[in-house]
Structures are given as C-alpha cells and as structure tokens.
VODODO-307053 format. One record per residue: y, z, x of N, C-alpha, C, O in turn. Coordinates in steps of 0.001 Angstrom, whole numbers, padded with zeros to 6 digits, always signed. Layout:
BEGIN
YZXYZXYZXYZX ...
END
This chain:
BEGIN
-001198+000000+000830+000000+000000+000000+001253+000000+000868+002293-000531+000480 +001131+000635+002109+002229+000619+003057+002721-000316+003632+003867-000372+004078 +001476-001553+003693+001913-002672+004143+002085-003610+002989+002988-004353+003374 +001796-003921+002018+002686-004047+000693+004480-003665+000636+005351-004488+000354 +004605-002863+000829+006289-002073+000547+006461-002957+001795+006960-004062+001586 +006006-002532+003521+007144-003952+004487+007279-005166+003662+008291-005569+003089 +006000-005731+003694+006071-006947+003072+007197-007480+002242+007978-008354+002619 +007211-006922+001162+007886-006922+000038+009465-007063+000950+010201-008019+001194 +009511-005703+001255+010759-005637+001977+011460-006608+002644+012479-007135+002198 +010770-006950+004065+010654-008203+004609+010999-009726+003850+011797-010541+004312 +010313-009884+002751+010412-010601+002038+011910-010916+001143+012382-011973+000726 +012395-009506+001066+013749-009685+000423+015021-009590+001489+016202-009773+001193 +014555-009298+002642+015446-009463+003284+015780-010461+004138+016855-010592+004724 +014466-011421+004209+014632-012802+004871+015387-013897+003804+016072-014890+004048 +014969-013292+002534+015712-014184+001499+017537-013885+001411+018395-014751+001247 +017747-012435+001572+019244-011987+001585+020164-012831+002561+021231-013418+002382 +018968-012593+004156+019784-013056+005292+020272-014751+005003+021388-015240+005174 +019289-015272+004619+019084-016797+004284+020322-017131+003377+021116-018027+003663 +020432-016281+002179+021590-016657+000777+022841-016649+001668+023551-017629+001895 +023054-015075+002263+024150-014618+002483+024512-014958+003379+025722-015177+003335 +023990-015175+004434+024350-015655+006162+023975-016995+006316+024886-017824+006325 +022566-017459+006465+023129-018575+006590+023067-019610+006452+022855-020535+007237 +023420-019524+004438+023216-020632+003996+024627-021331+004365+024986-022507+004315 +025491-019769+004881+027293-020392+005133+027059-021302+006437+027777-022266+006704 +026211-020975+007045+026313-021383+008723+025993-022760+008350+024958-022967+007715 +026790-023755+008684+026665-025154+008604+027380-025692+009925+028497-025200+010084 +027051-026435+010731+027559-026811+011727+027244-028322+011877+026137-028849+011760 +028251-028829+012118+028487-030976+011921+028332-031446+010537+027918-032590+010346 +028674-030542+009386+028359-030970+008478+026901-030859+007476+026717-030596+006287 +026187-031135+008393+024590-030962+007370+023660-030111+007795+022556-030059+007255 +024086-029163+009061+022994-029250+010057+023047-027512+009669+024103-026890+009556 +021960-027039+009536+021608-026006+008437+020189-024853+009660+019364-025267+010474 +020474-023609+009274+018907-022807+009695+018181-023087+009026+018399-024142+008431 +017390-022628+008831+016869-022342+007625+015539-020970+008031+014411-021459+008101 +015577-019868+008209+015050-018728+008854+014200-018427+007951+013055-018422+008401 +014271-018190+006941+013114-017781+005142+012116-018325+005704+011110-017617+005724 +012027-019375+006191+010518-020317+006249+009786-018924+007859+008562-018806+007905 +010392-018334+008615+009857-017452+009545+009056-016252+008314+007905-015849+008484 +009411-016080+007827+008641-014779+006656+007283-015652+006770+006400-014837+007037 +006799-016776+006697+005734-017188+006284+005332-017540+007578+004115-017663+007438 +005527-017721+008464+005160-017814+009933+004768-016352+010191+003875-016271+011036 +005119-015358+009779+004695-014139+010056+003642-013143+009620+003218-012126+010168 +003292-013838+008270+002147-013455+007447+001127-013095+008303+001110-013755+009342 -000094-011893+008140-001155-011547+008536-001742-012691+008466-001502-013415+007499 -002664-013113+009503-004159-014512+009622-004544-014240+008850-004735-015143+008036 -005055-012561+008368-006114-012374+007358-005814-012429+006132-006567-011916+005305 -004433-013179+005688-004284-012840+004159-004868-014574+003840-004821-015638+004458 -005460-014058+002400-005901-015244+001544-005301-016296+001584-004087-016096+001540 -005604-017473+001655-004951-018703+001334-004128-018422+000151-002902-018318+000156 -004923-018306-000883-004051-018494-002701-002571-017282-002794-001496-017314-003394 -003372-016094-001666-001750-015636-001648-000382-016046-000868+000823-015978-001110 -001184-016495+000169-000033-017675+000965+000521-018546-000062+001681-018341-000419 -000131-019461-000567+000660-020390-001708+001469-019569-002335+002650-019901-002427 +001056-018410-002864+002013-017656-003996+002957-017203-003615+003951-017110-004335 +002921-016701-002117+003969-016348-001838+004885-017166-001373+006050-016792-001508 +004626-018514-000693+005282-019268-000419+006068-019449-001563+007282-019271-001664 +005164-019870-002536+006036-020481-003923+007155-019910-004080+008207-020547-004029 +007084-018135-004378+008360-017161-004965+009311-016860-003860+010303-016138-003970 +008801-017662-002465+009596-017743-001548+010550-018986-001799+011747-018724-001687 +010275-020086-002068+011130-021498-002176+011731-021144-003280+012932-021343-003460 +010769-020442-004347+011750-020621-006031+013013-019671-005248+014120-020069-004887 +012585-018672-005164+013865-017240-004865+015133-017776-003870+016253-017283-003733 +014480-019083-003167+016046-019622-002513+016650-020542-003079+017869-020684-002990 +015879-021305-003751+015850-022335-004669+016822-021801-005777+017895-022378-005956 +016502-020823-006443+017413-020085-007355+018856-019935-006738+019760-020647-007175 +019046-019201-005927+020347-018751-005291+020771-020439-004725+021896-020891-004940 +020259-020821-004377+020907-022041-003509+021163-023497-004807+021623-024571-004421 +020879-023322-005908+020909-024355-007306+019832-025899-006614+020113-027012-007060 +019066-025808-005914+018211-026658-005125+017017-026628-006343+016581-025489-006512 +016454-027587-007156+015610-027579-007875+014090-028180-006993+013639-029261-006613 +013758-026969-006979+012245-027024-006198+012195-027867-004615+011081-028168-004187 +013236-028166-003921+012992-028354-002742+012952-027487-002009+012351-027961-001046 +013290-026078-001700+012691-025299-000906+011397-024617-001619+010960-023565-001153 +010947-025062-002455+009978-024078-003214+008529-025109-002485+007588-024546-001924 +008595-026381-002611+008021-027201-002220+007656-027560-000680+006769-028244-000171 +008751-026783-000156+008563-026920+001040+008175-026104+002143+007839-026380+003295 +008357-024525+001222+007581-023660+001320+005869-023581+001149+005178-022879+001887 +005403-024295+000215+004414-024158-000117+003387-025100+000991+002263-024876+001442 +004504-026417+001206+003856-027285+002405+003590-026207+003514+002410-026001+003800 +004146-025803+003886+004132-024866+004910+003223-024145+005086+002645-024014+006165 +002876-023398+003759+001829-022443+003494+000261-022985+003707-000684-022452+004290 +000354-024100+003088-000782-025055+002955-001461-025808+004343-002606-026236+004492 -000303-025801+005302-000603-026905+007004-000871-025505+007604-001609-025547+008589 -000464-024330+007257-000327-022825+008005-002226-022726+008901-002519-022789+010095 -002898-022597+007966-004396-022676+008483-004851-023824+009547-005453-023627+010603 -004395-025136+008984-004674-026226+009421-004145-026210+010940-004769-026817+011810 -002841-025413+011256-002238-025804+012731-003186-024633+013448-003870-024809+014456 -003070-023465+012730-003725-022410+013442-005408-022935+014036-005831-023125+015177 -005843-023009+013135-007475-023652+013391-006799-024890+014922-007293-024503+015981 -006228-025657+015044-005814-026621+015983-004989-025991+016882-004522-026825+017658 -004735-025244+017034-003872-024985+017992-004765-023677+019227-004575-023431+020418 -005733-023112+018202-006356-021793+018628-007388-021551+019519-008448-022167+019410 -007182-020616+020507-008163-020675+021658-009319-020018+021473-009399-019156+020598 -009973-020216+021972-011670-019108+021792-010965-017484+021212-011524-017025+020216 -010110-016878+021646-009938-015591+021297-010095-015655+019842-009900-016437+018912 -010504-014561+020052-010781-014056+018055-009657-013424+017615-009058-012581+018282 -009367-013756+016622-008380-013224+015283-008500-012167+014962-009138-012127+013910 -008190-011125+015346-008838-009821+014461-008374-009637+012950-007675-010519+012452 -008702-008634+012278-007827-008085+010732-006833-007930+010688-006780-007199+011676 -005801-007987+010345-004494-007538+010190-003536-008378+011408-002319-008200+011370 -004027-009141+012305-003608-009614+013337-002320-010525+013063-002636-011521+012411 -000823-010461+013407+000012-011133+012822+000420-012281+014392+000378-011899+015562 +000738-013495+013974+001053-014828+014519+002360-014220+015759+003170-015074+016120 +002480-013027+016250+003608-012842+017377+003704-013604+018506+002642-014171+018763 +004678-013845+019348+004895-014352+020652+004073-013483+021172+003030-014071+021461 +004001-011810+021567+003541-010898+022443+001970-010717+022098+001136-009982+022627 +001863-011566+021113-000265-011076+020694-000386-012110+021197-000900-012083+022315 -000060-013212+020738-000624-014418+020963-000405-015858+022023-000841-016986+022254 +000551-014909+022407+001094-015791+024184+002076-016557+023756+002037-016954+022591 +003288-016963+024714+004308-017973+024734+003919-019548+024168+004526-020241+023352 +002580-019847+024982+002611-021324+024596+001360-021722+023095+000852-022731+022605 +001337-020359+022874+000310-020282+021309+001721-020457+020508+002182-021491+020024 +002119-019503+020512+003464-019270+019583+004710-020222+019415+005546-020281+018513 +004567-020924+020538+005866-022126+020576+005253-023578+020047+005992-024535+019816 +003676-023625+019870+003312-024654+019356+003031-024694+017660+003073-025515+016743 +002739-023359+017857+002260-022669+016038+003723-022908+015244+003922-023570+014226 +004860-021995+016212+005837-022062+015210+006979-023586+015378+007877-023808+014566 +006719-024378+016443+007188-025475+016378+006823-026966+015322+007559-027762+014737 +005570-026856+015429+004631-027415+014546+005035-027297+013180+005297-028319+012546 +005137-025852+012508+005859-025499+011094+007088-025885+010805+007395-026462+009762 +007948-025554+011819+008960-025466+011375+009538-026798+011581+010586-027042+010983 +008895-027913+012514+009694-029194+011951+009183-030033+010804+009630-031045+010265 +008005-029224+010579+007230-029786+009317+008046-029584+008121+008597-030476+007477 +008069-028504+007916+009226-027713+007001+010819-028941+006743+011240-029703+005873 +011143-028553+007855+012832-029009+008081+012664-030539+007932+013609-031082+007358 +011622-031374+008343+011645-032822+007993+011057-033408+006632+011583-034390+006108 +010097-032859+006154+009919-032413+004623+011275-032056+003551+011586-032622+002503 +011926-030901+004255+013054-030805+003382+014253-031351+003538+015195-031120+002781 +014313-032314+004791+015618-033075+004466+015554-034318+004220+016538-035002+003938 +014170-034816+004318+013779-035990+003840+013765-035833+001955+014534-036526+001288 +012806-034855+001304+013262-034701-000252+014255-034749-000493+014570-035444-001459 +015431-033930+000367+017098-033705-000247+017643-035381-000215+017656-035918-001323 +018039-036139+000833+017703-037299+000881+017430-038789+000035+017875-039937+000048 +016672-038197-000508+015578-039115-001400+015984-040416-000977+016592-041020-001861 +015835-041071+000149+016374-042481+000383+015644-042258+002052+015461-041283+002781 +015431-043403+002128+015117-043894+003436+016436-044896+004266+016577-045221+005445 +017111-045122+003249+018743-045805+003770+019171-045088+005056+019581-045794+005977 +019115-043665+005226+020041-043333+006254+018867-042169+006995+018985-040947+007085 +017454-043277+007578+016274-042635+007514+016662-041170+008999+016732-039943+009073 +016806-042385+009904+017497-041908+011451+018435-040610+011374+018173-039484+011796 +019790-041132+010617+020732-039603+010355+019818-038424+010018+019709-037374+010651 +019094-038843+008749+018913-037538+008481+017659-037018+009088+017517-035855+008712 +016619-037418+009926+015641-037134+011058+016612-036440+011918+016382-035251+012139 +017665-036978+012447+018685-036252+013369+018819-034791+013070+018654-033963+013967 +019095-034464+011918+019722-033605+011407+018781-032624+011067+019208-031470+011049 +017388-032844+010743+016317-031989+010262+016007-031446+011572+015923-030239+011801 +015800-032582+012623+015206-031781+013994+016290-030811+014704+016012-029836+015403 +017748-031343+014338+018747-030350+014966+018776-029128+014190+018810-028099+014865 +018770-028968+012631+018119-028019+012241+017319-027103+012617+017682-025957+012883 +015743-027666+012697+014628-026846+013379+014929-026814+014292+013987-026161+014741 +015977-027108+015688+015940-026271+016955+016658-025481+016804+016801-024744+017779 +017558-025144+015482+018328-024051+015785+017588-022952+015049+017850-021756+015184 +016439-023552+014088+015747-022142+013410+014386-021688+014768+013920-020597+015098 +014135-022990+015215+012891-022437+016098+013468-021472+017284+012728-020603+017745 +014891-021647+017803+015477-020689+018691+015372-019104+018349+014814-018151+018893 +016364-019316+016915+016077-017999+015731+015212-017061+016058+015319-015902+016458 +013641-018328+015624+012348-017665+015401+011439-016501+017194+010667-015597+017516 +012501-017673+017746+011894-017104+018998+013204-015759+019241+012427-014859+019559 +013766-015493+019261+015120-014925+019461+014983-013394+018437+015547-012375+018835 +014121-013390+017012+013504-013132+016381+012291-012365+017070+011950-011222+016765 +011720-013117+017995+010081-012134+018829+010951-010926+019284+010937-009824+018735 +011626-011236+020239+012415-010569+021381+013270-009531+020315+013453-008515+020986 +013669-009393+019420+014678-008653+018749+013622-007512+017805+013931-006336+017611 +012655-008005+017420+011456-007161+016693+010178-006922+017119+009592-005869+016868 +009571-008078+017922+008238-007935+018167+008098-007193+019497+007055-006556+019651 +009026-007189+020500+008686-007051+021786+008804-005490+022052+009707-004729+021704 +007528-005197+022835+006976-003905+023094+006960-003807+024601+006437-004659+025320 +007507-002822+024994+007677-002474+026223+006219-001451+026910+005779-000338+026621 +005819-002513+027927+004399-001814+028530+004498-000386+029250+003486+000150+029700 
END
C-alpha cells in the first residue's frame, strides 16, 4: 500500500510539473519537454502490462485534459506503455530483473539506461508531433522539432537520475 501512495503521488506530481512548468517552457516556438512521459519510464519491470496501459492512459487523458489536446498525449502515452516491454526485452543483458526492480541509471548502468530511455522517449516525441501535425507537408520541420524536443526531455530524464536516484557508496 506504501508503494501505491508514492506512486500515486509521483504520478500527480509529474502531471503538476508538466501543466504548470513546462507546458510554459517553449523555446523556438514549438520545441516543447515533455517530462510526464519519465513517470512511465520509471514504473517497476514487475508491474503488469494491463496496468501499464492504464496507467499510461490516465496519464495522457490527465494532460490531455489540462492541455485541451484531444487524445494525443493519451495516445502517446499508451504507445509508450505498449514498446516499454518490447525495448526492455531488446535492450537487456543476461542480468536478471528482480521484483520491484525500477529502470534507474544507478541499477541498471549508464549505457542500459541511455538506450532504454532514449529509445522511449523519441518514440514518444515523434509519435506526438507527428499526430499534432497531421500532415506530412512540413515532414522534416516537424522531425526537427520532436527530436529537439526529446533531447531536451532525455537530458531532464537523465538530470532527473542524478537529482533522485543517485546513492552515495
């Protein structure tokens, strides 16, 4: 139940930071974080698939809501949720997964973690600026703009280890 209440917590506060901070942060015009999508990069290995989807989902609707975006972050959340297994299984070395084991820079090494969360997060960011978009007319710009995006959330995400995850030996 204790890890229920972080969760939860976690969950509303990646959505707060996201509304309140920085959905303002716009820089050249289009070029956007987008950090919410790290809540789901952070999920326990061991949680269920069907709750990954679910949570993804009330993750995209809940920004989706605040942001008047009709189901493109909800959708793109859920992509996320859905490739989440698929990169892990591909990316993963003989070491075993234990229970409760969460996707960190410091568990799971620098070049586990920079491929796991690089992998997502331009999946994510080119997914969602390609839907916003809806045109292939200005295919290049907006590829520009999704990947300049994800380097400023994948910095975040890493910037993010170092600010929470990192444990001093």
């Amino acid at each position: 139940m204790k890890n229920t209440g972080i969760q939860l917590l976690r969950f509303v506060l990646f959505v707060a930071a996201q509304v309140l901070v920085f959905n303002r942060v716009n820089l050249g015009g289009s070029i956007n974080p987008y950090i919410y999508i790290l809540f789901l990069l952070m999920l326990p290995f061991d949680s269920p698939g069907w709750l990954q989807l679910i949570i993804a989902f009330l993750l995209g609707l809940s920004i989706d809501l605040f942001t008047h975006t009709p189901g493109l972050h909800t959708s793109a959340a859920v992509l996320v949720a859905f490739a989440r297994p698929f990169i892990v299984r591909m990316i993963s070395t003989s070491r075993e997964i234990e229970p409760g084991m969460r996707p960190t820079l410091f568990i799971m090494g620098t070049r586990w973690y920079f491929l796991y969360s690089l992998m997502l997060i331009v999946l994510h960011h080119v997914y969602l600026f390609l839907l916003e978009s809806m045109t292939f007319d200005r295919f290049f710009i907006t590829l520009t703009q999704a990947l300049t995006s994800a380097a400023i959330t994948f910095f975040l995400a890493f910037l993010s280890q170092y600010l929470f995850y990192y444990k001093k030996k």
